[in-house]
N, C-alpha and C positions, 0 to 999 in steps of 0.2 A: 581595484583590479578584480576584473573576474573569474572564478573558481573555475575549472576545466570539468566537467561530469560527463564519465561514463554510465550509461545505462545498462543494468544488465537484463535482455529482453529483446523482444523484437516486434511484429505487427501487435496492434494491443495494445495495453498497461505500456509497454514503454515507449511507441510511439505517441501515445495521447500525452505520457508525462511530456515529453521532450516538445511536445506541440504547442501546452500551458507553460513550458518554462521560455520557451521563445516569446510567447504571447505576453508574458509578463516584462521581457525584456524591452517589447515596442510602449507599455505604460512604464517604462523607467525603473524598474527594479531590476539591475545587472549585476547583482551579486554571484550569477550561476551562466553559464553560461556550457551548453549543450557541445560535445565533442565528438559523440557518437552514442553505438551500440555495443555490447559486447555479446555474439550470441553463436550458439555453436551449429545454428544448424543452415544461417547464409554465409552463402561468400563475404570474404572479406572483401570490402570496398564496393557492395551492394547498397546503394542508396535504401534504404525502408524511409517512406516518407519524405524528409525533407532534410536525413540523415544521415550519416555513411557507416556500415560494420567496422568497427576498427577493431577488430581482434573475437578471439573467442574469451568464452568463460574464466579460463585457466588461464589468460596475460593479465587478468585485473592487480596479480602481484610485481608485474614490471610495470601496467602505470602507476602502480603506487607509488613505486620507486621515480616516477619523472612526475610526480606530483598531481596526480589524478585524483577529482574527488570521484566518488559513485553514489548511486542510488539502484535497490535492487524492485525488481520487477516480475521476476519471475516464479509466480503465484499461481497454484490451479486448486480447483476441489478436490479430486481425485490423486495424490502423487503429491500431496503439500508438503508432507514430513519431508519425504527425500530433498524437494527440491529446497526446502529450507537449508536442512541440513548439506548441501552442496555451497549454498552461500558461506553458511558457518565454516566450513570445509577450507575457505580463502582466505579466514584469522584476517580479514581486513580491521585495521583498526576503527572504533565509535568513534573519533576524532577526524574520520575523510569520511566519513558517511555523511552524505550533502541532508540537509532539512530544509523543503522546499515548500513557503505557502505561496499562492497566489494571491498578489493585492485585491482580486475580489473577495475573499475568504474573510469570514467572521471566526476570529478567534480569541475565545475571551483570556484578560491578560492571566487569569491565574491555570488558564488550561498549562500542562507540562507536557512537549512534543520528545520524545523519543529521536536516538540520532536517526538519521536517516529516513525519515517521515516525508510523507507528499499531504499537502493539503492544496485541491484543486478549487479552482473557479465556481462559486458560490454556495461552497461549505458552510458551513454553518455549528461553533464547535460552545459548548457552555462551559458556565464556571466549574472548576475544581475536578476536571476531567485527566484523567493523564492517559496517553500509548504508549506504548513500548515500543521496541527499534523495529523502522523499518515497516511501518505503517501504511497505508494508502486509503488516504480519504476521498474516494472519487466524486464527480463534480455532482453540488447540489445535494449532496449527503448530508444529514443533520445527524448532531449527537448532542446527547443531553448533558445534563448537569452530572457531577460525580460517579462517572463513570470509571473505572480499571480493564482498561486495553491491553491485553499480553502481545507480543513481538510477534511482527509480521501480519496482521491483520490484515483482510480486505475489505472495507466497506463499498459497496457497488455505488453509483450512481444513483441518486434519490433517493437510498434509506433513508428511513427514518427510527432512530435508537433512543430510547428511552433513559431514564437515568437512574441512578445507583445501579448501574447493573457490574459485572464482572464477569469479561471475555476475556476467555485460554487465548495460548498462543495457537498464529496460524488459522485464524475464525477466519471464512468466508461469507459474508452477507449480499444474498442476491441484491440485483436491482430492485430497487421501487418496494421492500419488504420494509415490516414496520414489527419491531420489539418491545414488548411491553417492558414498563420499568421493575425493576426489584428481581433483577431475573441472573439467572447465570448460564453461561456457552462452555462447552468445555475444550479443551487443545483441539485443534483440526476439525471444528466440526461444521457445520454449512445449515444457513438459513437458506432457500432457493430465492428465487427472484418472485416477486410479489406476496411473497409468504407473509403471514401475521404470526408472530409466536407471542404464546402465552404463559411458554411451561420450559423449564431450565430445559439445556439439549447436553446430553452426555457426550465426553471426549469418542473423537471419529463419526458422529453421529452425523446424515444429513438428515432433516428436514426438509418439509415440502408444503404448501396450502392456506388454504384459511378457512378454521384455524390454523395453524401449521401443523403436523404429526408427524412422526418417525417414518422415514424411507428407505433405509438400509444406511449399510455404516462404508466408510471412504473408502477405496481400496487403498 
């Protein structure tokens, strides 16, 4: 039988999750199955996508109570702390937080996923890697070998992340950027899109470039 997920988000991260979790459902993995949105700033009963708003933010404690799993979504560079902490805020339990791969995805068996984790269509993840809750490995992202992912990560589309490294919580990694191994991210802080980093980036830091260098720090 299939798991009921609410999404919390909207155009975006959560209608792209909810578009691979369908897409996985037409190759036969129907462990998850998409129930909506939870978001506070459309109507309720607004289609986004191919999806309907069922509630805001603040009901994810009455579906829990009618058996709703979730996955959270709602991730920025600017405003990461809060919105995290907004998640934390709804004490949903690790035990309904959905972990979602996509059967295109390479995930090697000794990687360890975090509850609540997206792994999208042609990821690409190595041995002895672990995320923390609530992850999102967007499509085509590669991570390397022995990695330490902290809680709520974004990997963008097409990174490319090197190995032994250790990312804080709440990392954002542009599109199409590429992290050298042996490196450390600190809590909240952002690779840009296409960036190269070579040089550990300190908590709230963004980055920018290639090389990649300091750009100011997250509001």
């Amino acid at each position: 039988m299939s798991r009921k997920v609410a999404i919390l988000g909207g155009i975006g991260n959560a209608t792209v999750v909810a578009a691979a979790i369908e897409h996985a459902r037409r190759l036969g993995a129907t462990d998850l199955e998409v129930a909506g949105f939870l978001n506070d700033r459309e109507e309720v009963g607004k289609t986004l996508d191919m999806f309907p708003v069922i509630g805001r933010v603040g009901d994810a404690k009455r579906l829990l109570d009618e058996g709703y799993w979730f996955i959270n979504t709602i991730l920025r560079i600017d405003g990461n702390r809060e919105r995290i902490a907004l998640f934390e805020s709804l004490e949903l339990p690790d035990d309904r937080l959905a972990t979602f791969v996509h059967p295109m995805a390479y995930v090697a068996p000794s990687v360890q996923l975090g509850p609540g984790c997206v792994v999208m269509p042609n990821v690409s993840m190595s041995p002895g890697t672990r995320l923390g809750k609530g992850c999102l490995m967007m499509a085509g992202s590669m991570i390397g070998h022995d990695d330490v992912v902290g809680d709520f990560c974004h990997i963008a589309a097409q990174a490319a992340v090197g190995s032994y490294l250790t990312i804080g919580k709440g990392v954002h990694i542009g599109l199409n950027a590429t992290v050298r191994e042996n490196l450390s991210i600190g809590d909240y802080a952002t690779l840009g899109a296409g960036g190269v980093l070579t040089k550990n980036i300190g908590e709230n830091e963004i980055w920018a470039g290639n090389p990649a260098a300091f750009l100011r720090y997250a509001d």
